[in-house]
matplotlib code that plots the C-alpha trace (Angstrom):
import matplotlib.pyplot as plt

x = [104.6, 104.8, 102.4, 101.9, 104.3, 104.3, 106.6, 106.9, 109.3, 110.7, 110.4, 110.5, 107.3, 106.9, 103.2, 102.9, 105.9, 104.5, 101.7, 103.7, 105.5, 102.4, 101.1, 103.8, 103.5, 99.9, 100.2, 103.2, 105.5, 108.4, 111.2, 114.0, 116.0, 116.5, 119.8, 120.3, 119.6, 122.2, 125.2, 123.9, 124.2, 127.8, 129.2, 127.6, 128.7, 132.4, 132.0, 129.8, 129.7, 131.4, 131.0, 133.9, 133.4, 134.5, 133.0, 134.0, 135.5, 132.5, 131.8, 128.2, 126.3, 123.6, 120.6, 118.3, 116.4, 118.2, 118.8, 118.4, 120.7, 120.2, 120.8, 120.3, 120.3, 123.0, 122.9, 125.5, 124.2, 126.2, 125.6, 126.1, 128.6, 126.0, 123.4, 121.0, 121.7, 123.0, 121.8, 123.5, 121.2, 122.8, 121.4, 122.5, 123.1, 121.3, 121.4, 125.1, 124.6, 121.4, 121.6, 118.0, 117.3, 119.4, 117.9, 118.5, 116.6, 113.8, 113.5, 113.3, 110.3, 108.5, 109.2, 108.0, 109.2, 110.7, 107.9, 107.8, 106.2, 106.3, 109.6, 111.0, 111.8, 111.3, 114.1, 113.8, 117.1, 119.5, 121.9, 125.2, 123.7, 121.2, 122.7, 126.1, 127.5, 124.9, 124.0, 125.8, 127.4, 130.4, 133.7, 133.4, 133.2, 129.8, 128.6, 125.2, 122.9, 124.3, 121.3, 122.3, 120.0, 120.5, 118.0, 117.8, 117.4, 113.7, 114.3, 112.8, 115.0, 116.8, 118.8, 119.0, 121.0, 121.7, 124.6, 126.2, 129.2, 131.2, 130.7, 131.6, 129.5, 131.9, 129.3, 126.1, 123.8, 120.3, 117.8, 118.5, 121.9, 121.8, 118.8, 121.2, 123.7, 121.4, 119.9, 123.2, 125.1, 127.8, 126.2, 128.7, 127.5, 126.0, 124.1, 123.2, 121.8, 119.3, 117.4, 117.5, 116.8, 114.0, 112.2, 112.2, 110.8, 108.0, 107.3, 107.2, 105.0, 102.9, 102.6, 101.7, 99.2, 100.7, 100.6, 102.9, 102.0, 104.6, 103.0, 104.1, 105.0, 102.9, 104.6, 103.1, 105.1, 104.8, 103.2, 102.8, 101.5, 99.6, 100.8, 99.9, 100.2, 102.3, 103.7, 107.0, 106.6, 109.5, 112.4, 112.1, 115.2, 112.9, 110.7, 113.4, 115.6, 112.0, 111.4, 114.6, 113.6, 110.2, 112.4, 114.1, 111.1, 109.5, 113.0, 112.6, 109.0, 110.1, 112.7, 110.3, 107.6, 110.5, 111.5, 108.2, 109.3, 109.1, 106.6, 105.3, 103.3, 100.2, 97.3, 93.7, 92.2, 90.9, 87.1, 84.6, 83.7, 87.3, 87.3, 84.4, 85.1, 88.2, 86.3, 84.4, 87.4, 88.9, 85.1, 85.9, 89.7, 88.4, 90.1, 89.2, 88.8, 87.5, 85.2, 86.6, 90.1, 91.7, 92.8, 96.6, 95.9, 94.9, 98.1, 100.2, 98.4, 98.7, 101.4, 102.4, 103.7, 99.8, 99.0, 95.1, 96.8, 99.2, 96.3, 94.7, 97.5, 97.8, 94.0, 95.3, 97.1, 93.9, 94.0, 97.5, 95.6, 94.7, 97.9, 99.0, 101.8, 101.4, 103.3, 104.6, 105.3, 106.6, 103.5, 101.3, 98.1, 99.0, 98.2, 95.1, 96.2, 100.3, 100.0, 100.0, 97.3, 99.1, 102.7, 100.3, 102.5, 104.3, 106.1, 107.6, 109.3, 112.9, 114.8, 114.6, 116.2, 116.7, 113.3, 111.4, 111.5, 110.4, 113.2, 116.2, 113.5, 113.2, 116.7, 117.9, 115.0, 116.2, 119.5, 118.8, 116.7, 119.5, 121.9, 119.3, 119.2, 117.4, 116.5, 118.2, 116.0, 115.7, 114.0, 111.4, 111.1, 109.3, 107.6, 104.3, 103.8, 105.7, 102.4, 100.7, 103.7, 103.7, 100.6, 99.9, 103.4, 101.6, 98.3, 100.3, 102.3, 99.4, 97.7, 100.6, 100.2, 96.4, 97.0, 99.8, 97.9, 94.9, 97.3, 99.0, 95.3, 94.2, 97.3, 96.6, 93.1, 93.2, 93.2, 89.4, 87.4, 83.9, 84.5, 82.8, 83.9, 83.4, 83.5, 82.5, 81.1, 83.4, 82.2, 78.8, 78.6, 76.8, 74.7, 74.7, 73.7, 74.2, 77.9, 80.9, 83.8, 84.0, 86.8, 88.2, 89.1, 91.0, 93.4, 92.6, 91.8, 89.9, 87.7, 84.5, 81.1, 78.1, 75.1, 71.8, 70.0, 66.6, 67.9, 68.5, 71.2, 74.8, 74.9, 77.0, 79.4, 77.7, 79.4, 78.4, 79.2, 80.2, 81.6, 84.4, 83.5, 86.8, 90.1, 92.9, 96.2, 96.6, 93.5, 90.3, 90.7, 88.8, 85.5, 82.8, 78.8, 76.7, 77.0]
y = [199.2, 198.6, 196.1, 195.8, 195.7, 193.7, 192.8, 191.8, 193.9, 194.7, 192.3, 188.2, 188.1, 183.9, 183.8, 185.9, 184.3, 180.7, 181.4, 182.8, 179.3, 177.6, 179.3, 178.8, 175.1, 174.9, 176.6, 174.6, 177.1, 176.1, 177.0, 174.1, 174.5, 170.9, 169.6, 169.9, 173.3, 174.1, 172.6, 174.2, 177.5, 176.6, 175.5, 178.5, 181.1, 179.6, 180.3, 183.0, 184.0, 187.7, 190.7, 192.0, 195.8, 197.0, 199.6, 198.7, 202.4, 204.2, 204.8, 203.5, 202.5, 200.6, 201.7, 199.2, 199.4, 198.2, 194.7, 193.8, 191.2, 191.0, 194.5, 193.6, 197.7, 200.4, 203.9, 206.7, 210.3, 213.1, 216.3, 216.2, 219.1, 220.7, 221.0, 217.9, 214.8, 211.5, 208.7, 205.3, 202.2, 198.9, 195.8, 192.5, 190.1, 186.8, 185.4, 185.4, 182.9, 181.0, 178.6, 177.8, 174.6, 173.3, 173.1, 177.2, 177.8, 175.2, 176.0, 180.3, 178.5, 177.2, 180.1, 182.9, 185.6, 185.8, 185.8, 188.3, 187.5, 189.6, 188.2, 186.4, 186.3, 182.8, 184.0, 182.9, 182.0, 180.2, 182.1, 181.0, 183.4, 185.7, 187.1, 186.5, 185.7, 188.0, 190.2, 193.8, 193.8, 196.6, 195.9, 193.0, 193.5, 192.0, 191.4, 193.8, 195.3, 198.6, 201.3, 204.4, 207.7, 210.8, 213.7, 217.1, 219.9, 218.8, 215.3, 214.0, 211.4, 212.4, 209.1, 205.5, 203.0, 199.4, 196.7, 194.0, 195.1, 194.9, 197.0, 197.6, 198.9, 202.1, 202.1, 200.3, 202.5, 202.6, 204.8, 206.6, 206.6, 208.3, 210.9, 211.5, 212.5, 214.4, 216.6, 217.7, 218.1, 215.3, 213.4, 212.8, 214.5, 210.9, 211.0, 214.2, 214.3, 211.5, 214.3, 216.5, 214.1, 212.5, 215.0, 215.9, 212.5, 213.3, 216.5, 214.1, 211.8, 214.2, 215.9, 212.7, 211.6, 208.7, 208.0, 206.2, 204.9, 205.6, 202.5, 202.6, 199.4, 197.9, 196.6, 194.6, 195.4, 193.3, 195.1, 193.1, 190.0, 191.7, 193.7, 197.0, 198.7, 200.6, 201.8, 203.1, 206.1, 205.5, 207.9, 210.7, 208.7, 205.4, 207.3, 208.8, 205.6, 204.4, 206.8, 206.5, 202.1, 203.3, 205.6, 202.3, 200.4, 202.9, 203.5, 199.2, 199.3, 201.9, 199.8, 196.8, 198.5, 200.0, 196.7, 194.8, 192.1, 192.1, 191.9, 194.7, 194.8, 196.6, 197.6, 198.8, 201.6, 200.9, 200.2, 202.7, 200.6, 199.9, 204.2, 204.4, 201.6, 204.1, 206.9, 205.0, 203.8, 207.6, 208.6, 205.0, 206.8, 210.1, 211.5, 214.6, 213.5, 216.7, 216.6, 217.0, 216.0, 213.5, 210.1, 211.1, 214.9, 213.2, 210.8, 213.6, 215.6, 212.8, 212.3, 208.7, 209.4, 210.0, 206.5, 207.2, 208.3, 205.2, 202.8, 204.5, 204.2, 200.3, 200.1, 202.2, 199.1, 197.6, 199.6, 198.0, 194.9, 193.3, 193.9, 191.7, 190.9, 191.9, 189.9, 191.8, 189.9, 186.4, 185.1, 186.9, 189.2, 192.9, 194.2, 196.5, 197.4, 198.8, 200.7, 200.7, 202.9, 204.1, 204.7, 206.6, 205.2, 201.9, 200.3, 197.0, 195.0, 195.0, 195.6, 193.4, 190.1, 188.6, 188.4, 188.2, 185.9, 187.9, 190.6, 188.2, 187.8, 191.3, 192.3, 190.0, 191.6, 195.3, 194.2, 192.8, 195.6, 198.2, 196.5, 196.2, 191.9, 189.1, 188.4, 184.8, 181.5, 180.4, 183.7, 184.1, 180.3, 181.2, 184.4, 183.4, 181.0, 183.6, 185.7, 182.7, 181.5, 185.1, 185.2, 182.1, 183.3, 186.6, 185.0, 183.4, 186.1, 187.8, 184.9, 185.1, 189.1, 188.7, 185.6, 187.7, 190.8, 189.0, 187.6, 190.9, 192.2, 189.8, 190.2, 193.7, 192.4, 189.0, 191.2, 193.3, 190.3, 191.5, 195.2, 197.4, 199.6, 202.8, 201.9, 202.2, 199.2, 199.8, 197.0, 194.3, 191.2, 191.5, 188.1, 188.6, 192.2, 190.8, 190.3, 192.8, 194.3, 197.2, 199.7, 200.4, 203.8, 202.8, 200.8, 201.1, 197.3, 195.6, 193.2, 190.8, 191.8, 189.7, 191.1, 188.5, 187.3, 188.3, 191.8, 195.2, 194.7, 196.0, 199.7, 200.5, 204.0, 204.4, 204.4, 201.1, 200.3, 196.8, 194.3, 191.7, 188.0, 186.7, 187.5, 184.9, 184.6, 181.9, 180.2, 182.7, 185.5, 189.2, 188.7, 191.5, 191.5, 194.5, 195.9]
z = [3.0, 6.8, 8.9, 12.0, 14.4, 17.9, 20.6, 24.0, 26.1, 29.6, 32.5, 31.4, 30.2, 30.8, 30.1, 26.8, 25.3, 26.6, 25.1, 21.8, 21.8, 22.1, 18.9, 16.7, 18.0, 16.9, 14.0, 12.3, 11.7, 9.8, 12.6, 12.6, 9.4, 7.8, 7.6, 3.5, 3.8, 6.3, 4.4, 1.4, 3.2, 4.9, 1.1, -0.4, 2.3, 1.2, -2.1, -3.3, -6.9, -6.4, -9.1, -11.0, -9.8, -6.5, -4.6, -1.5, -1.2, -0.8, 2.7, 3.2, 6.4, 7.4, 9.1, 11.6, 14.3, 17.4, 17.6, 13.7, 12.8, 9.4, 7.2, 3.7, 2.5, 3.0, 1.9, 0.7, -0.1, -1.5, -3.2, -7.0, -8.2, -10.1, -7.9, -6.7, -5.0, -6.0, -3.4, -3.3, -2.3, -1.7, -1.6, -0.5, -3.5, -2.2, -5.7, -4.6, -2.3, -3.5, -6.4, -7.9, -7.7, -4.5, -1.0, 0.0, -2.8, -2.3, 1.2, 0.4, -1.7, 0.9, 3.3, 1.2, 4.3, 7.3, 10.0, 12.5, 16.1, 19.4, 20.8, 18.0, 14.5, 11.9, 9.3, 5.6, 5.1, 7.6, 10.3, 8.0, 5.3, 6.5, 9.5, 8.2, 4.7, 2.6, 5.6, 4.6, 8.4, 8.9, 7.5, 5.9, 1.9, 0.6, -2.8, -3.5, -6.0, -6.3, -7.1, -7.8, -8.2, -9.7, -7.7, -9.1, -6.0, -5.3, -4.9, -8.4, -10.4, -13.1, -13.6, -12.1, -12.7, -11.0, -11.4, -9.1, -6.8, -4.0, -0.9, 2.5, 5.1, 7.1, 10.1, 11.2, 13.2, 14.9, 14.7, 17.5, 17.4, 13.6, 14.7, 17.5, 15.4, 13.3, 15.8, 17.5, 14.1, 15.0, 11.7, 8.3, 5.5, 4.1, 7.0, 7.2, 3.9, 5.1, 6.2, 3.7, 1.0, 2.8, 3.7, 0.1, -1.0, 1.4, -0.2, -3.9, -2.6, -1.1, -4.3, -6.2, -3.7, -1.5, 1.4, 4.3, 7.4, 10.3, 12.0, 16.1, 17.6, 19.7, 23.1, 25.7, 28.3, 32.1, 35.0, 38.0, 37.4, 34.3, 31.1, 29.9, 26.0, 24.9, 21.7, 20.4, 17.9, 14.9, 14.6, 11.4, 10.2, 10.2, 8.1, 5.7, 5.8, 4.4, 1.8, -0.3, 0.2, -1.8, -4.5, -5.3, -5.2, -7.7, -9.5, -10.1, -11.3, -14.3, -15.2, -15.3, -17.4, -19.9, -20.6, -20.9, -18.2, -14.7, -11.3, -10.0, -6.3, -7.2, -4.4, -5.5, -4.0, -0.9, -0.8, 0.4, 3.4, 4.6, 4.6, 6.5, 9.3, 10.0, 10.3, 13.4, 14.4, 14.9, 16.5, 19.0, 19.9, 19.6, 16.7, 15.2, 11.4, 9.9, 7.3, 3.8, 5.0, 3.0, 4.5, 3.0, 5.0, 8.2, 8.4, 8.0, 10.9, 13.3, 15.7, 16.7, 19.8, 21.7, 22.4, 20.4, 17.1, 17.9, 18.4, 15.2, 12.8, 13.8, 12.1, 9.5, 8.3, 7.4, 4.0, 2.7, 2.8, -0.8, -2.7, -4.9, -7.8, -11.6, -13.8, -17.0, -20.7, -20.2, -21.7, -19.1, -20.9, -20.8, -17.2, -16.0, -13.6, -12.7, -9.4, -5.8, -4.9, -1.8, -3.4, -6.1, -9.0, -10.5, -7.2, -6.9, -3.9, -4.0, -0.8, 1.3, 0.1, 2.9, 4.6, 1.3, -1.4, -4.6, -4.3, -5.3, -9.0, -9.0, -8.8, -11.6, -13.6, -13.0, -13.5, -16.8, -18.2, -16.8, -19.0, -21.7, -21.5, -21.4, -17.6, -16.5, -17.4, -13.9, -13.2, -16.5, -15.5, -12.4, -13.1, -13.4, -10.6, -8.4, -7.5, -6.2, -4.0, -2.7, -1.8, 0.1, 2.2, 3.1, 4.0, 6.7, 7.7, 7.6, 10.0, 12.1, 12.5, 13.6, 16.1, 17.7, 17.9, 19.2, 21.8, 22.8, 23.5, 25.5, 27.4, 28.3, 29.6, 31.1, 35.0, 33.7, 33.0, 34.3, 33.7, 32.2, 29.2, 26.8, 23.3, 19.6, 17.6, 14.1, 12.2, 12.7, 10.5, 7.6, 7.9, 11.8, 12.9, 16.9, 16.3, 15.3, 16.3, 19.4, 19.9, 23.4, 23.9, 26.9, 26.5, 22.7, 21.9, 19.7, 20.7, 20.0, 21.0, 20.7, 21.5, 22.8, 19.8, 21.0, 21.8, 19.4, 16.7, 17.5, 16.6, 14.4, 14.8, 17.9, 21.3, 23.2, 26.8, 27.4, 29.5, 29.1, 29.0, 28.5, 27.6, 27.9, 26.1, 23.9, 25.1, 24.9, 22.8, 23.8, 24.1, 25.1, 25.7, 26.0, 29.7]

ax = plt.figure().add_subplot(projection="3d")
ax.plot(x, y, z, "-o")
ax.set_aspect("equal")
plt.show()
């Protein structure tokens, strides 16, 4: 499920991405690979451990945003003779490359996932393999995970199976190249059918009552001397490249559960107060949140392209939080609990290999329950302690996301300290009524406000005019008083 998404943009922007630098400083983000690690990666890019089946006909492509170095998923759709769709999902086989127990592997340990700031990226795995070697780039055969899903005509499965082979990317697009191609009919009937099989998996998950976030990202993009926000609405073929990611995630979690063994990402249902701090923050942006509409309904009726449903869905995010891993058999008590609440079923993370740790576990478990198994030792080995060392990487990628949007917004208003603003307080501390969180509606920012302690508690929901104390990247972050 998507997070957050920040970058810097246009212009040089020296000052934000000083400041970004300065962070990552402070912070002690594992940048610099060591040297181990780097020859490990040159000797195993030299000799990968390659499947016996090759499927390096198929014509598949890749699908990335522009500027992504590192596609680790490919896709090939066709019709099925007798009606339905069969969708081909491949994804990069890092356990090619990765040999547990030498430095790649040590250092993928300690990494967790690729960190994502504004202007740069802090990969999990070195160049030499994840922008190269294991990287599904065009016409180069590559060793995957080779998913393949049987659809009937509404877009349900009928039949998955998964097994290691070796494919070749035909064509490696962008998101606006491929909705380019879609819209003026230029597309190949692979991609074509992105479309058409997407949309159905939106009508499925609809039906069982998920819900995705088609999260904008958020630019701070120079003006002057200053910057201002803006966001960048994703592509429909962002948003169907996405779905048929989640049929394989959900397509892995069955497998997992048939078997007995496996990890599955689950997510409670969100608590009642993280629902109603988004209802103030829709009153803050002014969005019409009708009552006895669903969250799910309201998603689907907003449009990421006007900057306050942009600004909106970004807070939106805030209900992913709290997900976790469930461990299944290998000695682990029985589960109580096996879904993502906003997938609405069994879901598991397993596509991304190359920016997350856990998916080269969980494609060695699907594989070994596909062909009905015992899952390797150096995985089952792991399993348990595998929750915890995903968790501690996703509080800091998670720290790293809330620095660098707290950053961003103090970016946008380091030029209107002393002004005076409309907002909405959307949260006050529980132990400290004079201090919470205000909304801007313009630009839509979060911020700090502190009311004086001798003074009325901060109202929460209610619009509140204030003033901006400070805002200063990298040194001060927003901070407003009462006006």
């Amino acid at each position: 499920m998507p997070s957050r998404q920040l970058q810097v943009t246009g212009g040089d922007g020296a000052a934000l991405r000083s400041a970004l630098d300065d962070l990552r400083h402070r912070t002690g983000v594992p940048h610099a690979f060591p040297a181990s690690v780097l020859a490990d990666a040159v000797r195993s890019a030299r000799s990968p451990r390659l499947p016996a089946e090759d499927a390096t006909h198929l014509p598949f492509f890749t699908l990335d945003p522009t500027g992504a170095r590192d596609p680790d998923h490919a896709l090939y759709l066709t019709h099925r003779p007798h009606g339905g769709y069969r969708v081909r999902h491949a994804v990069a086989d890092i356990a090619a490359f990765v040999t547990p127990g030498r430095p790649l592997d040590a250092e993928a340990h300690r990494r967790v996932t690729t960190l994502a700031y504004p202007d740069l990226r802090v990969p999990l795995f070195p160049h030499r393999i994840g922008e190269d070697a294991a990287a599904l780039l065009p016409d180069v055969p590559r060793p995957a995970l080779l998913w393949t899903h049987d659809l009937d005509t509404d877009g349900v499965p009928t039949a998955t199976h998964v097994r290691r082979a070796l494919v070749r990317s035909h064509a490696r697009l962008d998101h606006a190249t491929a909705q380019q191609r879609i819209e003026d009919g230029t597309a190949e009937e692979s991609l074509a059918l992105l479309r058409v099989v997407g949309r159905l998996r939106e009508e499925q998950e609809r039906a069982r009552g998920g819900v995705s976030l088609s999260v904008p990202e958020q630019q701070a993009v120079p003006h002057g001397d200053a910057y201002r926000l803006a966001f960048r609405a994703p592509a429909p073929t962002e948003v169907w490249a996405a779905q048929l990611s989640l049929l394989t995630g959900m397509a892995a979690a069955e497998l997992m559960l048939r078997s007995g063994t496996g990890l599955l990402r689950t997510l409670p249902s969100a608590p009642h107060g993280a629902v109603a701090r988004l209802h103030r923050v829709a009153r803050a942006l002014d969005v019409p949140w009708p009552r006895h509409t669903s969250y799910a309904e309201l998603l689907r009726s907003l449009d990421p392209r006007d900057p306050r449903h942009a600004a909106f869905l970004q807070e939106c995010t805030a209900l992913l939080r709290g997900g976790g891993y469930t461990v299944l058999g290998a000695g682990a008590p029985p589960p109580d609990h096996t879904v993502h609440a906003a997938v609405a079923g069994p879901y598991t993370h397993c596509t991304a290999p190359l920016r997350r740790l856990v998916d080269r576990y969980t494609g060695e478990l699907c594989l070994a329950a596909d062909a009905g198994r015992e899952a390797p030792e150096w995985v089952t080995a792991h399993l348990s302690a595998l929750p915890a060392t995903m968790a501690a990487g996703e509080r800091r990628a998670a720290a790293v996301e809330r620095d660098c949007a707290e950053l961003l917004d103090a970016a946008v208003l380091w030029d209107h300290v002393g002004e005076v603003f409309d907002g909405h307080v959307v949260d006050v501390d529980e132990d400290h009524p004079h201090e919470g969180t205000v909304h801007l509606a313009s630009p839509p920012v979060p911020g700090r406000v502190s009311a004086p302690p001798d003074g009325p508690p901060l109202p929460l929901g209610e619009p509140l005019r204030v003033r901006l104390l400070h805002a200063d990247p990298g040194r001060s972050p927003v901070r407003f008083a009462p006006a």
